[in-house]
mmCIF file of the C-alpha atoms, coordinates in Angstrom:
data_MODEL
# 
_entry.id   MODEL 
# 
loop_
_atom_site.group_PDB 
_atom_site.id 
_atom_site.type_symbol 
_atom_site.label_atom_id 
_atom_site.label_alt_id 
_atom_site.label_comp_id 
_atom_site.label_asym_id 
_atom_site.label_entity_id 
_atom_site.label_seq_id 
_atom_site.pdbx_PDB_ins_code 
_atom_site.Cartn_x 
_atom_site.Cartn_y 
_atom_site.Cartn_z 
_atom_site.occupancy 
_atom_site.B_iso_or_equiv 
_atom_site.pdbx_formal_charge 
_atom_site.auth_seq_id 
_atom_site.auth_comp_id 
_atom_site.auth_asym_id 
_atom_site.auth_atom_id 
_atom_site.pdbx_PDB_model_num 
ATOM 1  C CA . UNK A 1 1  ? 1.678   -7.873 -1.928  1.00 0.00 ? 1  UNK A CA 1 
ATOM 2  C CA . UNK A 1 2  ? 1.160   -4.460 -1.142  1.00 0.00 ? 2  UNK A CA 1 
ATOM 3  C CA . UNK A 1 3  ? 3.901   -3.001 -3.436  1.00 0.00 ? 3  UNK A CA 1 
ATOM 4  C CA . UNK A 1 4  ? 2.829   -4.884 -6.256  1.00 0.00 ? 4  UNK A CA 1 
ATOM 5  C CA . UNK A 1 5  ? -0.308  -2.705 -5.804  1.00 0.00 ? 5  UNK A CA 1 
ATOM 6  C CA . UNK A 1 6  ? 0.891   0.239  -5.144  1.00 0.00 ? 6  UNK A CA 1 
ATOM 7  C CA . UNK A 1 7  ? 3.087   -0.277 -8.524  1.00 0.00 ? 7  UNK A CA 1 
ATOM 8  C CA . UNK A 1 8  ? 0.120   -1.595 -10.686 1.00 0.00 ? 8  UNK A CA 1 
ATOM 9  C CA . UNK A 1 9  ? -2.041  1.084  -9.652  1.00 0.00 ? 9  UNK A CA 1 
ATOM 10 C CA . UNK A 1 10 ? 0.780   3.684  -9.308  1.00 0.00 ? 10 UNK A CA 1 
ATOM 11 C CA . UNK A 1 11 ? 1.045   2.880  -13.279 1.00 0.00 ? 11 UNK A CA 1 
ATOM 12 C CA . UNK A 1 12 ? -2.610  3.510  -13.559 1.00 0.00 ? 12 UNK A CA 1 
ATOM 13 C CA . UNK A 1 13 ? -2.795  7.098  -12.047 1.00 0.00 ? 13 UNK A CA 1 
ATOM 14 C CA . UNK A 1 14 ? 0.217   7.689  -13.952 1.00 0.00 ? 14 UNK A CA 1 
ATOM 15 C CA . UNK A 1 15 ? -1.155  7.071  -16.835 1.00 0.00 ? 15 UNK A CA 1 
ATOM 16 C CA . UNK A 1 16 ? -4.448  8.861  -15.962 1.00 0.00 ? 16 UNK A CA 1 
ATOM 17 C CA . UNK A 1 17 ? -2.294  12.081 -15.180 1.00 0.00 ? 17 UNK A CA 1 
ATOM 18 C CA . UNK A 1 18 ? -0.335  11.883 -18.233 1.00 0.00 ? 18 UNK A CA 1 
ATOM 19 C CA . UNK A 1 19 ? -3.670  11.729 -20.431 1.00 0.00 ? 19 UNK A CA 1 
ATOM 20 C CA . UNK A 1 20 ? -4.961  14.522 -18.480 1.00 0.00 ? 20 UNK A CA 1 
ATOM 21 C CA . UNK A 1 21 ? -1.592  16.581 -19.005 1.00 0.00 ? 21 UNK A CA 1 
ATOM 22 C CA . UNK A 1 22 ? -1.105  15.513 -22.322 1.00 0.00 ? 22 UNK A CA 1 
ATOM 23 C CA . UNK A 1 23 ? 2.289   14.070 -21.462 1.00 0.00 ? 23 UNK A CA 1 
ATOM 24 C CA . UNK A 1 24 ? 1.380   10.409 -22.847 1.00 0.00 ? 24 UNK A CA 1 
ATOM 25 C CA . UNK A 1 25 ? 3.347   10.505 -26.079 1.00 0.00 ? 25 UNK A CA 1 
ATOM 26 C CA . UNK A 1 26 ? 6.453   11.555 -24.357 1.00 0.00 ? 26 UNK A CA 1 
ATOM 27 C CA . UNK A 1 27 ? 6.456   8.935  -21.765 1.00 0.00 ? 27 UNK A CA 1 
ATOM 28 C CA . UNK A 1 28 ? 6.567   4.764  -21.364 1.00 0.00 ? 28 UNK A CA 1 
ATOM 29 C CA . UNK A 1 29 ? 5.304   2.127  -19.256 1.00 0.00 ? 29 UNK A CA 1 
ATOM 30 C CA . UNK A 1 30 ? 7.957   2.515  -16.315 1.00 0.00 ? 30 UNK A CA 1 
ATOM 31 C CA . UNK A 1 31 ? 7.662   6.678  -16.207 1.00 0.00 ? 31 UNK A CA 1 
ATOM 32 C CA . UNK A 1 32 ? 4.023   5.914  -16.199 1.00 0.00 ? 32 UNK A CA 1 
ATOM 33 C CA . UNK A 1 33 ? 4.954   4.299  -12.896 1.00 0.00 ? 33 UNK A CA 1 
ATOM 34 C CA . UNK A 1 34 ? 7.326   6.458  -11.521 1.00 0.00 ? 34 UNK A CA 1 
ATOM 35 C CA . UNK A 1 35 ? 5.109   9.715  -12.043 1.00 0.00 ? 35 UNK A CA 1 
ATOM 36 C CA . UNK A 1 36 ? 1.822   7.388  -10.256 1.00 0.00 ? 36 UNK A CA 1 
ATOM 37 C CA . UNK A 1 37 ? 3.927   6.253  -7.003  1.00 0.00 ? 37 UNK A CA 1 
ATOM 38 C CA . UNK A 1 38 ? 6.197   9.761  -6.661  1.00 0.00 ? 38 UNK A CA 1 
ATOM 39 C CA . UNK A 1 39 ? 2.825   11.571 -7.109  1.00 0.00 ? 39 UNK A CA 1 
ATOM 40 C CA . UNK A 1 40 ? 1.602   9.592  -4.453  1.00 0.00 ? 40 UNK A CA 1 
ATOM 41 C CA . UNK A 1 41 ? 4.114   10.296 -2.092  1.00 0.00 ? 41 UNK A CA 1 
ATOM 42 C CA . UNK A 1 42 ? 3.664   13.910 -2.821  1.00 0.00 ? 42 UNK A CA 1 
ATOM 43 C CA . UNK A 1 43 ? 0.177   13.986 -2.552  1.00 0.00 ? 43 UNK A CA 1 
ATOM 44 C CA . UNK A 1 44 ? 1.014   12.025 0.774   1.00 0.00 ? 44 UNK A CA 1 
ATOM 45 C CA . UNK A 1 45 ? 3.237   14.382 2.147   1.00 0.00 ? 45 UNK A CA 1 
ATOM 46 C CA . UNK A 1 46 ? 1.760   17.514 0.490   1.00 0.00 ? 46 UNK A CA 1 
ATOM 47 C CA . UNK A 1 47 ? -1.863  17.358 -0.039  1.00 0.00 ? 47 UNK A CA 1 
ATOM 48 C CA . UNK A 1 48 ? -3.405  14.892 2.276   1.00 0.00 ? 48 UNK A CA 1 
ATOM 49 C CA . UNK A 1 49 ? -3.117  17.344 5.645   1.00 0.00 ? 49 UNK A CA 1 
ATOM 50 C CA . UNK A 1 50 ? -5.243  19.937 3.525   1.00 0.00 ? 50 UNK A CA 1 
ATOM 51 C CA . UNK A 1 51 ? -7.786  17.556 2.191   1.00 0.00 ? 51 UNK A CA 1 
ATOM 52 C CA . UNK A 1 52 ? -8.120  15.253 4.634   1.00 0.00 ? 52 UNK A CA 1 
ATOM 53 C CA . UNK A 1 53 ? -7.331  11.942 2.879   1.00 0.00 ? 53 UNK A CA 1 
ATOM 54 C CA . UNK A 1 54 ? -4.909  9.064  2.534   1.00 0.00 ? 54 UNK A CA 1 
ATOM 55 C CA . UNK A 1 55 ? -2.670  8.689  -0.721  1.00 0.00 ? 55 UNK A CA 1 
ATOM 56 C CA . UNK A 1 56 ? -2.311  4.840  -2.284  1.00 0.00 ? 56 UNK A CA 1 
ATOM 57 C CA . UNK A 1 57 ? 1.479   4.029  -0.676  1.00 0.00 ? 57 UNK A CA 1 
ATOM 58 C CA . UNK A 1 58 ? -0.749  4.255  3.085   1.00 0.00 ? 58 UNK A CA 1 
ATOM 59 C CA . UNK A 1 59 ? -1.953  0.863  2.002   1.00 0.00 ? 59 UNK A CA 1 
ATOM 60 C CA . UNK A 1 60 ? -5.322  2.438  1.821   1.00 0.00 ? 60 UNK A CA 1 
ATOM 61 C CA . UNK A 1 61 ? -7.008  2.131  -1.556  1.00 0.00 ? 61 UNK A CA 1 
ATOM 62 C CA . UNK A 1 62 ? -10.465 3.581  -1.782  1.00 0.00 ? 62 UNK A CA 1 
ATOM 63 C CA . UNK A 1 63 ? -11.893 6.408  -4.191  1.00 0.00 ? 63 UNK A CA 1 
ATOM 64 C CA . UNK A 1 64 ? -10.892 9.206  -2.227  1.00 0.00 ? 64 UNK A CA 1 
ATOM 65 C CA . UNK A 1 65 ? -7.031  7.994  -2.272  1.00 0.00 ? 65 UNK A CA 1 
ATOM 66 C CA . UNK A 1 66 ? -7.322  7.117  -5.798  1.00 0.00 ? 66 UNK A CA 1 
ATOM 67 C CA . UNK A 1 67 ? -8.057  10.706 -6.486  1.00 0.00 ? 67 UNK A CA 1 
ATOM 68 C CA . UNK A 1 68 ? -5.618  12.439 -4.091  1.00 0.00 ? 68 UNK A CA 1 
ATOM 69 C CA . UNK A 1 69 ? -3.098  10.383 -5.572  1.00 0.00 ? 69 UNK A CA 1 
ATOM 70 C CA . UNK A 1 70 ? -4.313  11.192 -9.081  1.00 0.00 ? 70 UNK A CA 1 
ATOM 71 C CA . UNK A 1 71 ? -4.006  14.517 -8.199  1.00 0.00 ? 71 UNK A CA 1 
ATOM 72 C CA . UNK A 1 72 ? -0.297  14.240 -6.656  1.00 0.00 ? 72 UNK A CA 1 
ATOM 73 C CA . UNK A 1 73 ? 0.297   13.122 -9.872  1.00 0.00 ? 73 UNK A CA 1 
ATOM 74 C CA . UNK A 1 74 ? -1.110  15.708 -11.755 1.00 0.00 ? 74 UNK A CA 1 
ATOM 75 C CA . UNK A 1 75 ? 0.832   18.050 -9.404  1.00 0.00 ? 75 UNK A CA 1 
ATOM 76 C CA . UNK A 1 76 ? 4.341   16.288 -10.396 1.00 0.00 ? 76 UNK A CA 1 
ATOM 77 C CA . UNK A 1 77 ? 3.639   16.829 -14.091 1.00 0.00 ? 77 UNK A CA 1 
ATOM 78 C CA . UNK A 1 78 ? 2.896   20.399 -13.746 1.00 0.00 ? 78 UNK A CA 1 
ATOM 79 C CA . UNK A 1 79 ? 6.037   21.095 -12.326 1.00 0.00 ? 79 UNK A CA 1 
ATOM 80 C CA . UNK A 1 80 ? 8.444   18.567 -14.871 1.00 0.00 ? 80 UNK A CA 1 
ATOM 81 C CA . UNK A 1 81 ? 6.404   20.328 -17.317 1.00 0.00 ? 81 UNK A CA 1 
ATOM 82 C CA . UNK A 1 82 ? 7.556   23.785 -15.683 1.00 0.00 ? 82 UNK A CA 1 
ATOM 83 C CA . UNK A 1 83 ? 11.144  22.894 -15.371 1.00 0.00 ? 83 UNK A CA 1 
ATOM 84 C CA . UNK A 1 84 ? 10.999  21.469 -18.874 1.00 0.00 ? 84 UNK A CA 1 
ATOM 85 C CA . UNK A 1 85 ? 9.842   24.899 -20.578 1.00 0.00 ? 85 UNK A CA 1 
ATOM 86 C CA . UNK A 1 86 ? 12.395  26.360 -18.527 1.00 0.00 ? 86 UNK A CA 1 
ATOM 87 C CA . UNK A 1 87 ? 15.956  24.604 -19.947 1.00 0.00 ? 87 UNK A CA 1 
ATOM 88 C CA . UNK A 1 88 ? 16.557  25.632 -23.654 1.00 0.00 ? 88 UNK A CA 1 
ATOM 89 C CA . UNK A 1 89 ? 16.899  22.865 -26.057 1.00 0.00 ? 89 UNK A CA 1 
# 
């Protein structure tokens, strides 16, 4: 039951993170997901010793992992966004 959450919501916060990046056009449903749950596990492994709090995929949902997860996924964008700009089309 836990991964079901973790995917729903993963979808959610990758959703929120495309809005905020203004990545939304450019991506479905299912990179929606992957961007929420892989943002997760970078926030895990990457932001939550500096702030202090738990990402979604600890099984802990509560507003303060909603948000370092949101911003893992945030994070992620940046840098597809970076590597992007970088390869010539």
């Amino acid at each position: 039951m836990n991964i079901i959450l973790v995917i729903v919501i993963g979808g959610i916060i990758g959703w929120i993170a495309s809005m905020i990046m203004r990545t939304d056009a450019q991506q479905g449903v299912f990179m929606n997901i992957i961007i929420g749950v892989v943002g997760s596990l970078l926030a895990g492994f990457i932001l939550s010793p500096f702030l202090g709090g738990a990402p979604i995929t600890s099984g802990e949902i509560s507003v303060s992992s909603l948000l370092i997860s949101l911003l893992g996924a945030v994070v992620l964008l940046a840098i597809i966004n970076m590597v992007r700009r970088g390869t010539p089309r």
